[in-house]
Residue, then its C-alpha position, 0 to 999 in steps of 0.5 A: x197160552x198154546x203151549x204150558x209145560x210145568x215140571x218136565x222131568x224126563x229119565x234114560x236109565x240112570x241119565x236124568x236129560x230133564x230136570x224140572x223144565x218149565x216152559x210157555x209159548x204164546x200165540x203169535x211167538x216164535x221162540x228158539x231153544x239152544x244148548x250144546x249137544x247133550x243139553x236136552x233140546x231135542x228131548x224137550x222137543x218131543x216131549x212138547x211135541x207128544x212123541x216121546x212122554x215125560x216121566x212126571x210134569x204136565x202139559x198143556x197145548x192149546x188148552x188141551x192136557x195132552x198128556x191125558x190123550x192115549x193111542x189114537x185120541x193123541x195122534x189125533x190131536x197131535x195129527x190136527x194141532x201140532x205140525x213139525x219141521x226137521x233138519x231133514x225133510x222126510x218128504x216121500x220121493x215118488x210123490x209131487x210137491x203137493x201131493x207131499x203136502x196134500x197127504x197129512x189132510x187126507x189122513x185128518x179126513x179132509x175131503x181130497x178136493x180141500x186137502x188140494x186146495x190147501x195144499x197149493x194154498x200153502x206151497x203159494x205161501x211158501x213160494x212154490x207155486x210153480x212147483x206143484x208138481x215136482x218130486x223132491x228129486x227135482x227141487x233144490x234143499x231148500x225147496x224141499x224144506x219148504x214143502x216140508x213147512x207147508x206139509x207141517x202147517x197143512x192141518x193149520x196147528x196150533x204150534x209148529x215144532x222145528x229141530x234144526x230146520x236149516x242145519x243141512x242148508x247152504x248160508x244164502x238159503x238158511x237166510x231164505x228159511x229164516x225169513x220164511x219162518x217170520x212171514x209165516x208167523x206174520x200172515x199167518x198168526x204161527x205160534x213156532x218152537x224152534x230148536x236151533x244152535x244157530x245163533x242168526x236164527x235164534x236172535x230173529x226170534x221174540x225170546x231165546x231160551x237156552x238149555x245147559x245139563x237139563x235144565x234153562x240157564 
């Protein structure tokens, strides 16, 4: 199992946003979580994605407690096992594809030399390869999403989070990343989370769980 979370509970002040959730993803399986706004998908997400901490539960990724890993020990982990995709890109604009890419490496000590290598490896993968070299100015939304992808898989993680990853995209290139997702998941043996309300997406995947008031109905 990449990832095994028991007994989620997660509280803002007098709002309990998860209520016991218990939720797997093995390797190889792209699995989409849906719900009306408010339902707690995105908390869920950073929890599983070790952003935010729940108040009780525990939960396992890639065989490691993570909620045991403090400071510097878990954004290591979460730098080297867990790569993740938004709705908006957050590519930094005053640098290339590949650079954009190449970055998340260098900070996991990846000699510069290798961090490129992969780089241009996975904008290959992503079907960039002729556009090493742009800044996200000069690419299209959905070229820009997808340096975000290869910007997520660079350290090769153990699991790929993506909250709304084609929610700013026009039909035709929702579609695209659609189909990138599974390619990915089938070349390269991806294990990914998506949190989506889009219903397209959420019927290509292998299971589709989806949230009402905390909790998995």
């Amino acid at each position: 199992m990449i990832v095994e979370a028991k007994g989620i509970h997660k509280r803002f002040g007098t709002l309990e946003v998860l209520k016991g959730i218990d939720f797997c993803a093995e390797a190889h399986e792209v699995v989409a979580i849906m719900g009306a706004s408010g339902a707690g998908k995105s908390t869920l997400l950073q929890i599983l994605g070790t952003l935010s901490t729940p108040d009780s539960g525990s939960l396992c990724i890639d065989g490691e407690d993570v909620l045991r890993l403090k400071g510097d020990r878990l954004a290591a982990f979460r730098g080297r096992r867990i790569g993740f995709v938004f709705q908006s890109h957050h590519l930094l604009p005053e640098f290339s594809a590949v650079e954009n890419v190449l970055i998340p490496a260098m900070i996991a000590g990846v000699p510069m030399k290798e961090a490129r290598a992969r780089a241009v490896r996975l904008l290959g993968e992503v079907g960039l390869e002729g556009r090493l070299d742009h800044k996200p100015a000069e690419l299209s939304g959905g070229e820009q999403q997808r340096v975000a992808i290869a910007r997520a898989l660079v350290n090769d993680p153990a699991v790929l989070f993506a909250d709304e990853p084609t929610g700013n995209l026009d039909s035709a290139t929702k579609q695209e990343i659609h189909r990138l997702f599974f390619s990915l998941r089938d070349r390269l043996g991806q294990t990914i989370v998506i949190v989506t309300h889009d219903s397209e997406l959420a019927g290509l995947c292998d299971r589709c769980l989806v949230m009402r008031d905390g909790q998995f109905i």
